[in-house]
N, C-alpha and C positions, 0 to 999 in steps of 0.2 A: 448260568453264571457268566460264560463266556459271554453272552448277549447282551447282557447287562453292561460288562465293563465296555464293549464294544458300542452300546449306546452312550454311554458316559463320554465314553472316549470322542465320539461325535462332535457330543453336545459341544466339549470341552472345544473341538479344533472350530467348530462352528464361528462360536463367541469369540478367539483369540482373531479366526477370519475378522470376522466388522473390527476389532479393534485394528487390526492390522489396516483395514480398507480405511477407517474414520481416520485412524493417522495421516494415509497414504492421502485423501483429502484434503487436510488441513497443511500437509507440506504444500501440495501442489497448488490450494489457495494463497496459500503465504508468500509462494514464491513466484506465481501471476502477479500477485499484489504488489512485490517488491519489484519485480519488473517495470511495472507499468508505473509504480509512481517514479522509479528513476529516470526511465524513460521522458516524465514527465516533467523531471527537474533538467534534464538535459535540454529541454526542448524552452527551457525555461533558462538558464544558462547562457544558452546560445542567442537567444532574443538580446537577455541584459547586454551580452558583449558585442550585440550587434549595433544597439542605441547607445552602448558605450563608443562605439569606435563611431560614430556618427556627431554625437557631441565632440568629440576629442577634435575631429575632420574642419566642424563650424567654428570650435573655439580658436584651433591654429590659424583658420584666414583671419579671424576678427583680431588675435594675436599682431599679424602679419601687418593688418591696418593700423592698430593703435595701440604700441607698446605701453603696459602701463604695469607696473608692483599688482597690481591687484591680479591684472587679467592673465598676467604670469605665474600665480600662485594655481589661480581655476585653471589654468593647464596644465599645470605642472602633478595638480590632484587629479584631475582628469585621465592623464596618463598613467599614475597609478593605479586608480581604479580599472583602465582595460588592459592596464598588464596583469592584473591580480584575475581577471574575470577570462584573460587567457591563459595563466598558469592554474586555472579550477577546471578549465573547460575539457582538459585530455581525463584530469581526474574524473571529473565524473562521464564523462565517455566510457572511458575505462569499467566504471563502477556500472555500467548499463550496460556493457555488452558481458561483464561476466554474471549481474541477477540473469541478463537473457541464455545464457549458456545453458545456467545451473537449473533454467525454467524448465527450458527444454528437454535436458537432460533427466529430471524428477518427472516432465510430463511423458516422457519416450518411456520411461520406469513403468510407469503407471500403467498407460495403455500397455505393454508388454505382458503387465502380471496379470490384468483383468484380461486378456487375451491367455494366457496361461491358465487362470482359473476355471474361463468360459468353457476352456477344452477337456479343463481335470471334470468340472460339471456332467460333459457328456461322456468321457469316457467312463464315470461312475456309474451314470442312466444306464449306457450299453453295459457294462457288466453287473448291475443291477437287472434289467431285464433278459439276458444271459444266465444269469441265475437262478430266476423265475423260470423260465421255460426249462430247464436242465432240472427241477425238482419237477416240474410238471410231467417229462417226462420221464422220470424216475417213478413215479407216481402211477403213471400212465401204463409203464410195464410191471409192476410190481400187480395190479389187479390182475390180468387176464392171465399169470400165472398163478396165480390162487382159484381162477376157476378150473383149471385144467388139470390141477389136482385133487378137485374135487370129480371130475369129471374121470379120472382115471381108477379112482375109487367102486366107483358104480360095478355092479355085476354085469357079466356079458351075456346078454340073454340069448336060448338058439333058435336059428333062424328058422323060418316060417317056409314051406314049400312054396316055388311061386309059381303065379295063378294060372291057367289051360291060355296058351296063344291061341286071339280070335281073330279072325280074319280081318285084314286093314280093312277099312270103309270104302264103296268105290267113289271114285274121284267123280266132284261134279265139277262139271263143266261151268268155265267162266265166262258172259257175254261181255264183252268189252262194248262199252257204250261208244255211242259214235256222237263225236264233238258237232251241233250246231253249227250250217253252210256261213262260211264268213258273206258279210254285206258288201257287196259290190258298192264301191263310187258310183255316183251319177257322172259323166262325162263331160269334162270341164267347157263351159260356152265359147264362143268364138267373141273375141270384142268389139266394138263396133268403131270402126278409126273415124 
């Protein structure tokens, strides 16, 4: 019965695991994603207000040459336009370095619990196979005490006279073989200068 609920009980943390990890996924993709298109709109931002204040740059010399109602209006718009594109530009700065925070911060999360998980993994293996060996060994001693109670069982049969001492054997003698003359060198020649 206990085993049963204990397998259930498994199953049960198993499956709440993936959903917990498919979550932990789909944050961490979400908030790459928000990262990087901010990131992207900043870097896009920056451009505008950088062609903006370029335009603005060329309209005030040409201003400078040849005052006219018209070409005072196009500056005058002009300068709106790269004050508006530097009053957006801290904003969305802003807006990029906290998706980059929060990225970080859900990706440090992440790797933290899958590093947590990896270890709860083996610490289970090792007391899984700690458990195995500890029934093995229980196992192990529970037989040869079942034989030795059978064995204590047995009649004690009585002993047998022992046999007439006969005389040791006389010792033969061992020839120790003699190791083949090692081969002498030939004597090395003299060289001819």
């Amino acid at each position: 019965m206990l085993e049963k609920e204990l397998a259930q009980a498994t199953k049960i943390a198993e499956i709440a695991h993936k959903k917990v990890d498919e979550l932990r996924k789909k944050l961490v993709s979400d908030s790459e994603k928000a990262h990087v298109r901010i990131k992207r709109e900043l870097a896009a931002s920056r451009k505008r207000h950088k062609t903006a204040k370029a335009r603005l740059k060329s309209a005030k010399v040409a201003l400078r040459k040849k005052v006219t109602p018209e070409n005072k209006k196009k500056v005058d718009a002009l300068v709106k336009q790269a004050q508006g594109f530097a009053e957006a530009l801290p904003k969305v700065a802003e807006a990029a370095y906290d998706a980059a925070e929060k990225f970080v911060t859900v990706k440090t999360e992440a790797i933290l619990v899958d590093r947590k998980a990896k270890a709860a993994n083996q610490a289970a293996s090792l007391v899984e196979k700690a458990a195995a060996k500890a029934k093995k060994k229980v196992a192990a001693k529970k037989k040869p005490a079942a034989k030795k109670k059978v064995a204590a069982k047995k009649k004690v049969v009585a002993k047998k006279k022992p046999a007439a001492k006969k005389k040791p054997a006389a010792k033969k003698k061992v020839v120790a073989k003699k190791k083949p003359a090692a081969k002498k060198k030939a004597p090395a020649k003299p060289k001819a200068a």
